[in-house]
TORVEXFI-961778 format. One record per residue (C-alpha): x, z, y; residue number from 1. Coordinates in nm, 3 decimals. Each point is the difference from the previous one (the first is absolute). Layout:
BEGIN
{{X Z Y} NUM}
...
END
This chain:
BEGIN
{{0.000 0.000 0.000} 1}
{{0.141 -0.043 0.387} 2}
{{0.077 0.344 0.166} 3}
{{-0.316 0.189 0.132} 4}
{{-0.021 0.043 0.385} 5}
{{-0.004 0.362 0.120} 6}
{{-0.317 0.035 0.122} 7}
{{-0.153 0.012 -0.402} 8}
{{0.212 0.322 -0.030} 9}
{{-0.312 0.204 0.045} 10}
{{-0.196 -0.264 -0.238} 11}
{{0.166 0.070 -0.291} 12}
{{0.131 0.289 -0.207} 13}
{{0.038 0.174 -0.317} 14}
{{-0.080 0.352 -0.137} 15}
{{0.049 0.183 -0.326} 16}
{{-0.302 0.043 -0.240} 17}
{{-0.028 0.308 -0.164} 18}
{{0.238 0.286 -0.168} 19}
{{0.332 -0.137 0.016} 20}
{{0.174 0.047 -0.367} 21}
{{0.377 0.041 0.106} 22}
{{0.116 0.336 -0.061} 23}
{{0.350 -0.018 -0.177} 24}
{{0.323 -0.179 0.134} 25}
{{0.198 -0.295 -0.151} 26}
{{-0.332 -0.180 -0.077} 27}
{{-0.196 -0.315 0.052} 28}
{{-0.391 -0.021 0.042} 29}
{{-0.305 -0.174 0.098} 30}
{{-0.161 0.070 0.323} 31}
{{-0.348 -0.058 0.089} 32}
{{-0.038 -0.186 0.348} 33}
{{-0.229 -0.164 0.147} 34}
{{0.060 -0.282 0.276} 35}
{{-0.252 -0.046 0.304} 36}
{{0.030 -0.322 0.176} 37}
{{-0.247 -0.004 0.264} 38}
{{0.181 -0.322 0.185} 39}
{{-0.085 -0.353 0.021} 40}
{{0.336 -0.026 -0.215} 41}
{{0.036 -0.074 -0.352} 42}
{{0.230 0.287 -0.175} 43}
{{0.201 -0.140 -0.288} 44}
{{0.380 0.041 -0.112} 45}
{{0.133 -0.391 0.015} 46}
{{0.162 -0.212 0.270} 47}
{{0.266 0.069 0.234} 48}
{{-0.160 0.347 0.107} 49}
{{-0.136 0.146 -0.337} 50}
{{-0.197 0.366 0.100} 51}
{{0.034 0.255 -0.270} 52}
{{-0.048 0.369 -0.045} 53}
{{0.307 0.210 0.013} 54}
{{0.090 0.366 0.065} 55}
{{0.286 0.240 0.124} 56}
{{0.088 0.361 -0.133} 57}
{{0.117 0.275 0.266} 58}
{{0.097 0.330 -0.055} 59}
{{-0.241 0.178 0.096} 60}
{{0.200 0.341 0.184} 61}
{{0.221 -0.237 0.124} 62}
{{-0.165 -0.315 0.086} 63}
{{0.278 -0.187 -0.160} 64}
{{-0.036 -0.345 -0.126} 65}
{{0.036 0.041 -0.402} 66}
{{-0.091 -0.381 -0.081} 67}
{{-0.068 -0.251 0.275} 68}
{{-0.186 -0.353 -0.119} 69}
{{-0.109 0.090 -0.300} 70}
{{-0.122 -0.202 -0.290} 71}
{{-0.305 -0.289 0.131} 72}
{{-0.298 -0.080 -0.189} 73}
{{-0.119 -0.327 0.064} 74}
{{-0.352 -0.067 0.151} 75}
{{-0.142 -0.135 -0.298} 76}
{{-0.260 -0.081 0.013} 77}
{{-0.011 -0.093 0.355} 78}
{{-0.211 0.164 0.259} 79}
{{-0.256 -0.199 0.204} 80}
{{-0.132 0.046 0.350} 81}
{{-0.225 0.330 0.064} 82}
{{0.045 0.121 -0.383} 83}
{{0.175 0.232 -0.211} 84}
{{0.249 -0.007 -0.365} 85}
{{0.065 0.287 -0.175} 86}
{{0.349 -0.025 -0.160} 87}
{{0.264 0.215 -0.236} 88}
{{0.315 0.073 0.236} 89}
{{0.296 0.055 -0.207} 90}
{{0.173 0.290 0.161} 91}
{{0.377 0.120 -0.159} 92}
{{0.073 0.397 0.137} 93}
{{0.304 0.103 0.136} 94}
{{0.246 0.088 -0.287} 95}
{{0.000 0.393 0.074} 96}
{{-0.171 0.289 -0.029} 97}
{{-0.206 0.146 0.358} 98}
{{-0.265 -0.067 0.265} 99}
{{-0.024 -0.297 0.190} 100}
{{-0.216 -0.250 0.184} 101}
{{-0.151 -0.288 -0.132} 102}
{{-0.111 -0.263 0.284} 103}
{{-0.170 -0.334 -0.151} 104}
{{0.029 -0.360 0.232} 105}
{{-0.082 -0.328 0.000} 106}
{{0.306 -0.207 0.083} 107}
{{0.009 -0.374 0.105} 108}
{{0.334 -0.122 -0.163} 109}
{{0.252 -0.093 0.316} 110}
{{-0.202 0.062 0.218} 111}
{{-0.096 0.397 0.051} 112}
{{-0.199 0.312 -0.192} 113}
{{-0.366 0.048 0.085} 114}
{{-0.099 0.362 0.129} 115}
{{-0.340 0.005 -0.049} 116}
{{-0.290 0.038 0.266} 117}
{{0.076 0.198 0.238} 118}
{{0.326 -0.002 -0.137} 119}
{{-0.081 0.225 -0.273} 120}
{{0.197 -0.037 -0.293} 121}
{{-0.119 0.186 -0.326} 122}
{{0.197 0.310 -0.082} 123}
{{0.016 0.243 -0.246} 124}
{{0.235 0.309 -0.105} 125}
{{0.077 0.027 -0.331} 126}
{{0.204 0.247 -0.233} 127}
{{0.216 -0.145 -0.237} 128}
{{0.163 0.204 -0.263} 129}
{{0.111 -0.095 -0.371} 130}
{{-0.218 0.094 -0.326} 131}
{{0.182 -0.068 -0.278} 132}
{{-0.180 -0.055 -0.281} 133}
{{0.225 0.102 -0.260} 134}
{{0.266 0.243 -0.088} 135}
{{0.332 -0.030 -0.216} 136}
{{-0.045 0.088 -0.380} 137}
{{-0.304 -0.008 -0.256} 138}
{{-0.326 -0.195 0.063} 139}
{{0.115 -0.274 0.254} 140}
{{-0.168 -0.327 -0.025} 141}
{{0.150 -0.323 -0.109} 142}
{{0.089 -0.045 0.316} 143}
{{0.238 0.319 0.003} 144}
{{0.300 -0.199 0.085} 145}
{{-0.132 -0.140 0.309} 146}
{{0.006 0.186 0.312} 147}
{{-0.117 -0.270 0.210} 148}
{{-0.354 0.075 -0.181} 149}
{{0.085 0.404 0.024} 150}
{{-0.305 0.007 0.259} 151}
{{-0.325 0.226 -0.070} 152}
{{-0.216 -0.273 0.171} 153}
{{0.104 -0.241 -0.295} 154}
{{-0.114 0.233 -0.266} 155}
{{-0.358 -0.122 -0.026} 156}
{{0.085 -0.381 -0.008} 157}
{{0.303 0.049 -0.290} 158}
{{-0.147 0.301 -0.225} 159}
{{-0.352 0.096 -0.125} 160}
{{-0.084 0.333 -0.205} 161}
{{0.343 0.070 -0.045} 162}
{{0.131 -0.349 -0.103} 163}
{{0.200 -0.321 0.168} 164}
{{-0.156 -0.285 0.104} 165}
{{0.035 -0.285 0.187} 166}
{{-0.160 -0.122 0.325} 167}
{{-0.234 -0.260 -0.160} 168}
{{-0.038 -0.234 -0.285} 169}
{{0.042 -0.337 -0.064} 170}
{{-0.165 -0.190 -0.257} 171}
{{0.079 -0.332 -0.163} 172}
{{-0.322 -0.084 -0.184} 173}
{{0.084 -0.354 -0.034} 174}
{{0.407 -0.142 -0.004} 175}
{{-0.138 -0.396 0.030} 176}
{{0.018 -0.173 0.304} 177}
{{-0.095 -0.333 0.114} 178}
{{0.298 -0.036 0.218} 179}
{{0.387 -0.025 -0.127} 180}
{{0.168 0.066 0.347} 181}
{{0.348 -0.063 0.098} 182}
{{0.057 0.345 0.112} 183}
{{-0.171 0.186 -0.323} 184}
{{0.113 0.045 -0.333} 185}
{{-0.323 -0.055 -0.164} 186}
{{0.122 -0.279 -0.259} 187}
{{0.260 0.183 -0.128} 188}
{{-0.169 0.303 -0.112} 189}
{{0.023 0.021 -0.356} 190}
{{-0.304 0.244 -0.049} 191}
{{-0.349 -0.156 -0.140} 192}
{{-0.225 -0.094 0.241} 193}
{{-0.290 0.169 -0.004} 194}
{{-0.334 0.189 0.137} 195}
{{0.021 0.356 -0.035} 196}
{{-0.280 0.122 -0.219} 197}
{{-0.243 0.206 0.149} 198}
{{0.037 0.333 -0.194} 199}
{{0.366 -0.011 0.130} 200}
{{-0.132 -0.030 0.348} 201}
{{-0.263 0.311 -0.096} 202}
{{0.286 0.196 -0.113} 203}
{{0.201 -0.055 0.336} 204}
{{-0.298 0.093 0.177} 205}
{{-0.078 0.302 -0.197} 206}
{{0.418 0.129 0.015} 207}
{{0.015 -0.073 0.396} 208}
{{-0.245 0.163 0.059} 209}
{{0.108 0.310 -0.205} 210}
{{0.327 -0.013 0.215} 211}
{{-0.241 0.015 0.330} 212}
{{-0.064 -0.392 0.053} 213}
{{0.048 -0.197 0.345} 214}
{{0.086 -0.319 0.053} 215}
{{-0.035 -0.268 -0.264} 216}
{{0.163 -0.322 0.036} 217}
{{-0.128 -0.332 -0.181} 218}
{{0.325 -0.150 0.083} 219}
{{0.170 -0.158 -0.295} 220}
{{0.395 -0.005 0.013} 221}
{{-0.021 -0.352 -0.151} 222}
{{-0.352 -0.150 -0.005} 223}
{{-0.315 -0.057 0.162} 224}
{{-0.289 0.245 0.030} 225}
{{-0.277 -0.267 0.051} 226}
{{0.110 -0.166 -0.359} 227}
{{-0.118 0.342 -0.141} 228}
{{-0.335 -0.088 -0.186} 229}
{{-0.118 0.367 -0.003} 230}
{{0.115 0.081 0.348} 231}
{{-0.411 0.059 0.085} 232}
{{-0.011 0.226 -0.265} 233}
{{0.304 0.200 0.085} 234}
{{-0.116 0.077 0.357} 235}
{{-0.347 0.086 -0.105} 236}
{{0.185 0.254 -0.228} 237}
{{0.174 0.131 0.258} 238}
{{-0.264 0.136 0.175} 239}
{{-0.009 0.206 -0.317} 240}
{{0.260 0.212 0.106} 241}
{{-0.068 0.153 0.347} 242}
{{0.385 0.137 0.065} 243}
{{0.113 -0.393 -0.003} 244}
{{-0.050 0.008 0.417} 245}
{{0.086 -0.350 0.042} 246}
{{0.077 -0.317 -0.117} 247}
{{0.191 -0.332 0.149} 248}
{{0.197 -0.316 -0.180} 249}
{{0.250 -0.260 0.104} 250}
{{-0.159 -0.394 -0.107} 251}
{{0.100 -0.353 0.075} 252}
{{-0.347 -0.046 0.075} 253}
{{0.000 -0.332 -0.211} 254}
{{-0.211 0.100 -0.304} 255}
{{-0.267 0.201 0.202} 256}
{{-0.198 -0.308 -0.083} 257}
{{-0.030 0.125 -0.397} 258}
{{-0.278 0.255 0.189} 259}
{{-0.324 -0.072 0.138} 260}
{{-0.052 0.124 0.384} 261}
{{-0.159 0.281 -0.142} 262}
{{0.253 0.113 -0.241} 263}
{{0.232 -0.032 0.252} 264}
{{-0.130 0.201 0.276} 265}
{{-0.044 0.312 -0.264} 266}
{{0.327 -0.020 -0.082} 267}
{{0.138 -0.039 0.402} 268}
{{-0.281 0.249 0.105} 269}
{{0.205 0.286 -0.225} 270}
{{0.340 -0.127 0.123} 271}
{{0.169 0.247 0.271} 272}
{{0.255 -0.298 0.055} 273}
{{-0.001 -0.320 -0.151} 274}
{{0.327 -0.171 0.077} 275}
{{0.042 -0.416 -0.007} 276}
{{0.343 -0.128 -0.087} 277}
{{0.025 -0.317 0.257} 278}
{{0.267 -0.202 -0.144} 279}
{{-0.027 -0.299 0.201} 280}
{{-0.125 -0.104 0.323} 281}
{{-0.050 -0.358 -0.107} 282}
{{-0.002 -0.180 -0.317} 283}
{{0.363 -0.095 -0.010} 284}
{{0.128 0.360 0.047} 285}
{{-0.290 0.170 -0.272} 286}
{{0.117 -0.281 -0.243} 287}
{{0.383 0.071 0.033} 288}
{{-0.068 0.373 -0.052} 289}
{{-0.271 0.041 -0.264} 290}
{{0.054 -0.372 -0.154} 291}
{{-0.341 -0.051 -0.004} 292}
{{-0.189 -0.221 0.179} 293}
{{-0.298 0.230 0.054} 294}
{{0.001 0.043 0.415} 295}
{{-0.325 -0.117 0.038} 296}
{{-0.132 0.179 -0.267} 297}
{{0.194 0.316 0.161} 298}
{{-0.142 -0.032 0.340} 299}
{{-0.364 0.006 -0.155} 300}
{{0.091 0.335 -0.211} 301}
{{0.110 0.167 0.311} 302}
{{-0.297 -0.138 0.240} 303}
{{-0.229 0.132 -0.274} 304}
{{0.170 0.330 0.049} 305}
{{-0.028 -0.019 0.409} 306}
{{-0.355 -0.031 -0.034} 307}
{{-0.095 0.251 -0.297} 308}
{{0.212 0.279 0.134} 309}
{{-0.113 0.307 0.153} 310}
{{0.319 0.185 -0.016} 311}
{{0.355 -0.091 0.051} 312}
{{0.163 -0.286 -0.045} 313}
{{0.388 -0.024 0.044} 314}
{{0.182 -0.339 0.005} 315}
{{0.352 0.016 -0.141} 316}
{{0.180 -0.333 0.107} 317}
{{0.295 -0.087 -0.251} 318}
{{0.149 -0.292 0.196} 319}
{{0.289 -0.286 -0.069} 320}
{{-0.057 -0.149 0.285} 321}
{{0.077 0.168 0.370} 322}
{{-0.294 0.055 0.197} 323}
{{-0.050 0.181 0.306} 324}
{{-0.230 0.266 0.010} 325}
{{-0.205 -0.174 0.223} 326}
{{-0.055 -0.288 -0.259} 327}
{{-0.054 0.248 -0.251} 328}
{{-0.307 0.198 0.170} 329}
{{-0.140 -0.368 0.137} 330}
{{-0.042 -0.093 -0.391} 331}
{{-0.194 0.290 -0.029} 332}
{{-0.192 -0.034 0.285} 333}
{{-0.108 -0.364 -0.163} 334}
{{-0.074 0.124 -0.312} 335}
{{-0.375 -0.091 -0.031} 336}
{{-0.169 0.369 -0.060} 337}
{{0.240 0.151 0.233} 338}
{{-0.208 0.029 0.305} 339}
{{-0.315 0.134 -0.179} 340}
{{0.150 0.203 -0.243} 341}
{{-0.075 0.378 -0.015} 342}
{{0.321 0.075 -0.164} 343}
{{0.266 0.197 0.216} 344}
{{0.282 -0.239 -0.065} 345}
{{0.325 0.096 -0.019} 346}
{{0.325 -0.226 0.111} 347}
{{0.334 0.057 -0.210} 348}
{{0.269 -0.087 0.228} 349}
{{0.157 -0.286 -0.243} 350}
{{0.257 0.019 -0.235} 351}
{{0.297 -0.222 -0.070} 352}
{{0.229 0.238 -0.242} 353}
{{-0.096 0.053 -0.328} 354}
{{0.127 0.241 -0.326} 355}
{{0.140 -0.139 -0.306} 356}
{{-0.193 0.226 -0.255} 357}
{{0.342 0.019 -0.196} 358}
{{-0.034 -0.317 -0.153} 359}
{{-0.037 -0.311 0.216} 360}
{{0.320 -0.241 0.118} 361}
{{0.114 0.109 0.331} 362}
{{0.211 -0.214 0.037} 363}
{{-0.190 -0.295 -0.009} 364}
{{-0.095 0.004 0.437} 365}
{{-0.407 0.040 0.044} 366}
{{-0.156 -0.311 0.182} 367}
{{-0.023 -0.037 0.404} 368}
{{0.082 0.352 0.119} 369}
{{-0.114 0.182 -0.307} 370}
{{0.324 0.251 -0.108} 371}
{{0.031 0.251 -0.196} 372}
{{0.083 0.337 0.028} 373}
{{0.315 0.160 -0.061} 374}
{{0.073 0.252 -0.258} 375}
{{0.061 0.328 0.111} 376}
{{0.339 0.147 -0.248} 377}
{{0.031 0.368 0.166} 378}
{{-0.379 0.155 -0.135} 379}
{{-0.072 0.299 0.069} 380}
{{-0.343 0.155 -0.086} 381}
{{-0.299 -0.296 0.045} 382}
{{-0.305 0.095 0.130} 383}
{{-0.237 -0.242 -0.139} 384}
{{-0.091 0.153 -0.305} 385}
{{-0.157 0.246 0.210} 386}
{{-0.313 -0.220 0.054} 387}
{{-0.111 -0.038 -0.337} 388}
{{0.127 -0.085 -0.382} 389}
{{-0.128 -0.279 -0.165} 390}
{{-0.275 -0.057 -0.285} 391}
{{0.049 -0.335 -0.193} 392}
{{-0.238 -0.209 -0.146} 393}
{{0.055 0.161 -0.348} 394}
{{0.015 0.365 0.159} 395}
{{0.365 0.046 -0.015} 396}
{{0.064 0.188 0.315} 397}
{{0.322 -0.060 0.201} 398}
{{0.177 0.208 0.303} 399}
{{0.009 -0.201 0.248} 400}
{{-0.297 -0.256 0.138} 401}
{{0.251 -0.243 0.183} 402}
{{0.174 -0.300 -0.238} 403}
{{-0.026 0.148 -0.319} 404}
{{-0.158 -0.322 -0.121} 405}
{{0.104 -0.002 -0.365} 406}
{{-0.038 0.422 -0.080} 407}
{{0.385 0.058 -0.002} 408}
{{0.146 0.252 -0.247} 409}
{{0.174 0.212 0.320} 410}
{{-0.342 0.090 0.106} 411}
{{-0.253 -0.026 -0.248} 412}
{{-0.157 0.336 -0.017} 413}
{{-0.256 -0.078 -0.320} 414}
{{-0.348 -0.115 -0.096} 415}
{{-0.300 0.164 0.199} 416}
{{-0.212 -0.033 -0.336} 417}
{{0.266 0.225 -0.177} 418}
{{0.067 0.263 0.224} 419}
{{-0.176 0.110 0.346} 420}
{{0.108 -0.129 0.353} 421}
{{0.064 0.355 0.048} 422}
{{0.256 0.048 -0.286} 423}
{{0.175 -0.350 0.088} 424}
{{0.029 0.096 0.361} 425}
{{0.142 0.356 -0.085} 426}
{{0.243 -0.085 -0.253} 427}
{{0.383 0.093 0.015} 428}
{{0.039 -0.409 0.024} 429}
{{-0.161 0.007 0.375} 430}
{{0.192 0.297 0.073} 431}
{{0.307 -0.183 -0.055} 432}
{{-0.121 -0.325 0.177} 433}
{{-0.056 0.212 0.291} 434}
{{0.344 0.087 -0.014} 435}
{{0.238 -0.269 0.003} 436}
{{0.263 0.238 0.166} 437}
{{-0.012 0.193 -0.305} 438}
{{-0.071 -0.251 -0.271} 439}
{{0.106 -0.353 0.173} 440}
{{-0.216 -0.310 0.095} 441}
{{-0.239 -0.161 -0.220} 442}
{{0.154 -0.311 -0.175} 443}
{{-0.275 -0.206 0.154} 444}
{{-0.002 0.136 0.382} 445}
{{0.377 -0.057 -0.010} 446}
{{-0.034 -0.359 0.070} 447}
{{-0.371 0.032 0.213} 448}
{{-0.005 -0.113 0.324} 449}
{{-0.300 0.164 0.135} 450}
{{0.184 0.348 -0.022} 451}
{{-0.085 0.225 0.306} 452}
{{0.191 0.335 0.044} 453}
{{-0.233 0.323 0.016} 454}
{{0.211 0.097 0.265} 455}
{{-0.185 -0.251 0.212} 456}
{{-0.338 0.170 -0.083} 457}
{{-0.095 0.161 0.331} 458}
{{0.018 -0.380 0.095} 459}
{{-0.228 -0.112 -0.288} 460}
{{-0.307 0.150 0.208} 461}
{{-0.274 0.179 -0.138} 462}
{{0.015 -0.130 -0.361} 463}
{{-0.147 0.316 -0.164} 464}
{{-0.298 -0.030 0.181} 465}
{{-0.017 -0.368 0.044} 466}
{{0.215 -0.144 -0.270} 467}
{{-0.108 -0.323 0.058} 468}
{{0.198 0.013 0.294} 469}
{{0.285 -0.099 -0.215} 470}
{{-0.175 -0.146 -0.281} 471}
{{-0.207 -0.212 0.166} 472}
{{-0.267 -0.027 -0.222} 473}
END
């Protein structure tokens, strides 16, 4: 957007909604805002002068600046003229124990921060001080050897009744896709492709709930949800089990078309998130990267979606070809259910780099400005485990929800029809893979490339309560 003039400072603002849940230091969480635009200006986060909600911490005896400019979160979606969005601010607290001041901003990038009206900026004095939420010796979670998770405020998202669990829970109930993209490893798993059987899917249902439920992901590692012939069934059966709070899934959006428009909007209607993989922004580019010649058919899935929707809808571009952002968001804008959709629709900012999920030939360069991305060598502890293990098509169960595409050895944890989710998730085996100080790096993550450091998870935001943050869907 081009910079606001100074006489809307009095037009616009934003204020804090509710309790506000930060209460230890050293940690990252979401923020309930809402924005007020009562100008004749569109508010949104792109061009030359993206605004954006921000913050600063100050001592609060002193008045000294603790951080200054601290992390944005975009306007999205925008804000029109004389209306209001409510949105999560992520807010990271000072790294210390004490009191201090928490001031929250809007800030038009390059050009200056927005006080409010009447130059009121929204302020409130907080009291941070460490609850740990373990101690040295007998009965520590899995989790014992991580400090970085040593927070009492984490205890409800990683334990239930006494034992470990993880964040949320993915679920592969189909490992078939339609596509065979450049950038996946798909054809070279060697496991049988198949649907996952319904009393599996019972079972998982029945055991996460028994460790305290949450989020469910439909997400496949390798695979495609709407190829699952007894997806219907599966979210009716959810609704079984009261402690599964919410549901979301990750799709090309190409075989939407095996449901009817009724089918369809059941299964979107009980979606938190549904997610659609763009790969391609014309036929060219979807052919190069899913080697299918199914763009048309694509655009129809995700239209269908658009106008079916009643929840969100998050668009996650994996590009070849460079784009500016401005492109990008114009393609959406032309989609043809965009404008009357009643979806809140979510733009990824577009990625070029992609992982190598162990397996696929680096070394052979990625078309246009595709690349890959590198392997990290010096691992220390990854966080992405944290957000949820794994249950295959055939209920084996694995550690980590990221590439495992082919159930690796290093962190296969068992069969969820031969022991409970609660027993697999407990066992000395996750102890030690949430060690690797102590017990070394999983054959398989040695070589992964979408390794993240838990020492960067105050800058994760608030994925306990909001794992999709990082998950996506």
């Amino acid at each position: 957007m081009e910079p606001l003039p100074a006489s809307v400072c009095d037009q616009i603002g934003v204020s804090i909604e509710g309790a506000v849940a930060i209460d230890e230091p050293d940690v990252q969480v979401s923020l309930p805002v809402t924005v007020r635009n009562g100008s004749s200006f569109h508010l949104d986060s792109r061009g030359a002068a993206p605004l954006n909600i921000s913050y600063h911490w100050f001592a609060a005896g002193t008045g000294e600046r603790v951080i200054w400019d601290g992390i944005r979160t975009p306007l999205v979606p925008e804000v029109p003229p004389h209306s209001s969005q409510q949105y999560e601010l992520r807010v990271s607290s000072p790294d210390r124990p004490g009191a201090y001041r928490l001031q929250i901003a809007l800030v038009q990038e390059n050009v200056q921060w927005w006080p409010g009206p009447n130059g009121k900026v929204p302020e409130i004095t907080l009291n941070l001080q460490r609850r740990p939420w373990w101690t040295e010796g007998a009965g520590r979670p899995v989790f014992g050897a991580q400090e970085h998770l040593n927070h009492d405020r984490f205890s409800p998202y990683l334990s239930h009744r006494g034992f470990s669990r993880p964040i949320a829970l993915f679920c592969e109930t189909v490992n078939i896709c339609n596509n065979d993209c450049i950038i996946c490893a798909y054809g070279l798993q060697t496991r049988t492709k198949k649907t996952m059987p319904l009393a599996v899917f019972e079972k998982i249902l029945r055991d996460y709930s028994d460790l305290g439920g949450g989020h469910l992901s439909f997400t496949p590692v390798v695979g495609e949800v709407f190829l699952d012939k007894l997806l219907i069934d599966r979210v009716r059966l959810c609704e079984k089990y009261p402690l599964i709070k919410t549901l979301s899934v990750t799709t090309n959006g190409t075989m939407v078309r095996l449901l009817d428009d009724d089918e369809l909007e059941f299964v979107l209607s009980r979606m938190r998130r549904v997610l659609v993989s763009i790969y391609g922004l014309d036929p060219e580019e979807f052919r190069v990267m899913t080697k299918k010649n199914d763009y048309d058919q694509f655009l129809l899935g995700l239209n269908r979606i658009l106008k079916l929707s009643r929840g969100e809808v998050a668009l996650g571009f994996r590009l070849l070809k460079p784009r500016p952002l401005e492109e990008v968001h114009e393609w959406v804008t032309n989609l043809e259910c965009y404008g009357a959709s009643r979806a809140r629709i979510i733009e990824h900012t577009p990625t070029y780099e992609y992982g190598n999920w162990v397996i696929l030939d680096t070394k052979t360069p990625l078309p246009f400005a595709g690349r890959w991305r590198e392997v990290v060598t010096a691992k220390g502890q990854c966080m992405i485990p944290l957000l949820g293990c794994q249950v295959f098509s055939n209920g084996n169960v694995s550690f980590c929800q990221c590439d495992d595409f082919d159930n690796a050895e290093s962190l296969h944890l068992g069969n969820i029809m031969e022991s409970s989710l609660a027993e697999l998730y407990n066992s000395d085996k996750v102890r030690r893979l949430w060690d690797w100080a102590g017990h070394g790096i999983p054959e398989f993550c040695r070589s992964c490339s979408y390794y993240r450091p838990i020492t960067e998870l105050r800058d994760a935001g608030d994925i306990f309560a909001d794992p999709l943050r990082m998950a996506g869907a």
